[in-house]
N, C-alpha and C positions, 0 to 999 in steps of 0.2 A: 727450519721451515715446519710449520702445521700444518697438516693435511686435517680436517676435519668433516667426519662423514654425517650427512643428513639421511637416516632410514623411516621409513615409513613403508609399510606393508598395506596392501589389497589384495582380499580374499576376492576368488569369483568365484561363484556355483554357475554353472550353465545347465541348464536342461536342455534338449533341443537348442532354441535359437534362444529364448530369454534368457539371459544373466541378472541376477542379484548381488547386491554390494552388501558385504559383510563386515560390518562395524569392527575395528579391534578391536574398542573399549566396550562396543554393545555386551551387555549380560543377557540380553533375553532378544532374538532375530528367531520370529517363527516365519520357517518357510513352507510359503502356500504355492506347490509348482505344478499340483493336477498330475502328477507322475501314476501312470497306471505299471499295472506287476510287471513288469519284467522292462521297462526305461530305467535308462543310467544318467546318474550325474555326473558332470565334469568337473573338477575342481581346480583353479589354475592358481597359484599363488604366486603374486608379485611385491618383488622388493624395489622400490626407489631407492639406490644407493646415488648420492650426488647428481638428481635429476636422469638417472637412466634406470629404466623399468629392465630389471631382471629376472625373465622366471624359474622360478626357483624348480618346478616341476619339468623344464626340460634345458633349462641351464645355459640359457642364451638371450643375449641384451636383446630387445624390442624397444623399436621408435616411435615417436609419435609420427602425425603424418607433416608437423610443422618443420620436424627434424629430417624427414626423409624428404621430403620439397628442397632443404635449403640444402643437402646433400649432392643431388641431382639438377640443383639450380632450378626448378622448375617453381609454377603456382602450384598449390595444392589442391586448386582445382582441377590441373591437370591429373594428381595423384585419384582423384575421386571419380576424375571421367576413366579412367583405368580401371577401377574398379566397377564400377556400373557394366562397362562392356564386358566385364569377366575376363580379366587379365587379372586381378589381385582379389585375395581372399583376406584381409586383414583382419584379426582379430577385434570383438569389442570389450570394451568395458561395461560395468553398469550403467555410467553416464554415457554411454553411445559414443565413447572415443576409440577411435582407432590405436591398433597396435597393431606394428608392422614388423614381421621378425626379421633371421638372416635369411629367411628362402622366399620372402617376400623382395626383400632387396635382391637377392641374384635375379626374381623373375623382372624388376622392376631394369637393372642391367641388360639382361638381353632385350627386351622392349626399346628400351634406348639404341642398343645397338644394334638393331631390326631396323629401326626408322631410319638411323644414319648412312645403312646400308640400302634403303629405298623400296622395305615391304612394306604393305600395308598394313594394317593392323590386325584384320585379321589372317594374315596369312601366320602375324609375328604369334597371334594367340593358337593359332590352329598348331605350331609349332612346340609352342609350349605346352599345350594341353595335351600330346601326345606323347610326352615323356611320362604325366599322369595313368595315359594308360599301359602302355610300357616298359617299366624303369630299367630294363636294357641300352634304352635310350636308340633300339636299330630302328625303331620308326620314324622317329624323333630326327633320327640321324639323316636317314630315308628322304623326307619330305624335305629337308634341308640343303640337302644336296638339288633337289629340283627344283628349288622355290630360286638358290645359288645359282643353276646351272640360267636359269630365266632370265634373271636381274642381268646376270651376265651380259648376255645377248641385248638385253635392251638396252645396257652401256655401252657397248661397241657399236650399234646402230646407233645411238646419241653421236659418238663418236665423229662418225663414219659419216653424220649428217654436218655436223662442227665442221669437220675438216673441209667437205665442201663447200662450206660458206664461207669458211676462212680462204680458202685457195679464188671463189669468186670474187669475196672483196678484197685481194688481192690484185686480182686483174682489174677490177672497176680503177681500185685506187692507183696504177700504175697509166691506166689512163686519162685519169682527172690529174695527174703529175705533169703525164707530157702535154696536154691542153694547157694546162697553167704553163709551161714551160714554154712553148708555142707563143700564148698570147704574150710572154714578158719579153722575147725576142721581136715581137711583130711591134709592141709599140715601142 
């Protein structure tokens, strides 16, 4: 068997928020980024080893967002309405493509499993944003426990409203039984 790798490298400079694509083959890239004394550049470098973006400066695969859609089954429009609301901070390229790392995907995990548990969205963001501010994670933890302790309670009230409508039409249908039962004797 062949395994055969395709590489291809992308420089990023980032200043603030603009990125610049950095030719490999270019010999001559003059960058015009307006940096006054004392602003820093960021410099990301990615490898494409066999279509997966690597970077090399913190050593962890990043997705596209067509790859993290088909990942989570979702549209990518979905991934993009996440991001607008500030739930995801994806990284860009020059060409203004997204890249999604590994703590883009865990936040993108809990969001899923916020919904399936029946928060809202922002309750799921309001959750995740305070692990941001303290990576103790006891606020984090804190507000989870009461957002948990809520849901709860609104599913046993569901519950609790289920059961008696089931135990009514129980009775309803135990009536429409003996009426049908009734009428097949009588004629």
């Amino acid at each position: 068997m062949k395994i055969v790798l395709f590489i291809t490298v992308l420089l990023l400079i980032s200043t603030e928020k603009k990125l610049i694509r950095m030719a490999p083959s270019s010999n001559e890239t003059k960058l015009k980024t307006g940096l006054s004394k004392g602003n820093h550049i960021k410099i990301a470098l990615y490898v494409n080893v066999n279509d997966k973006l690597i970077s090399k400066a913190r050593g962890r695969a990043v997705k596209t967002i067509a790859e993290v859609a088909a990942e989570f089954d979702v549209s990518t429009r979905t991934i993009r309405y996440y991001e607008e609301v500030g739930l995801l901070v994806p990284e860009r390229t020059s060409g203004n493509r997204r890249l999604y790392s590994k703590a883009d995907m865990a936040r993108l995990k809990l969001v899923f499993r916020g919904k399936r548990y029946g928060f809202s969205l922002e309750e799921i963001k309001e959750m995740i944003l305070l692990f941001d501010e303290d990576r103790t994670g006891k606020k984090q933890l804190k507000r989870t426990v009461e957002y948990g302790e809520s849901r709860i309670a609104e599913i046993e009230d569901a519950i609790a409203e289920f059961q008696a409508l089931k135990e009514e039409m129980e009775i309803l249908l135990g009536q429409f039984k003996q009426k049908l039962q009734e009428e097949e004797e009588g004629s």
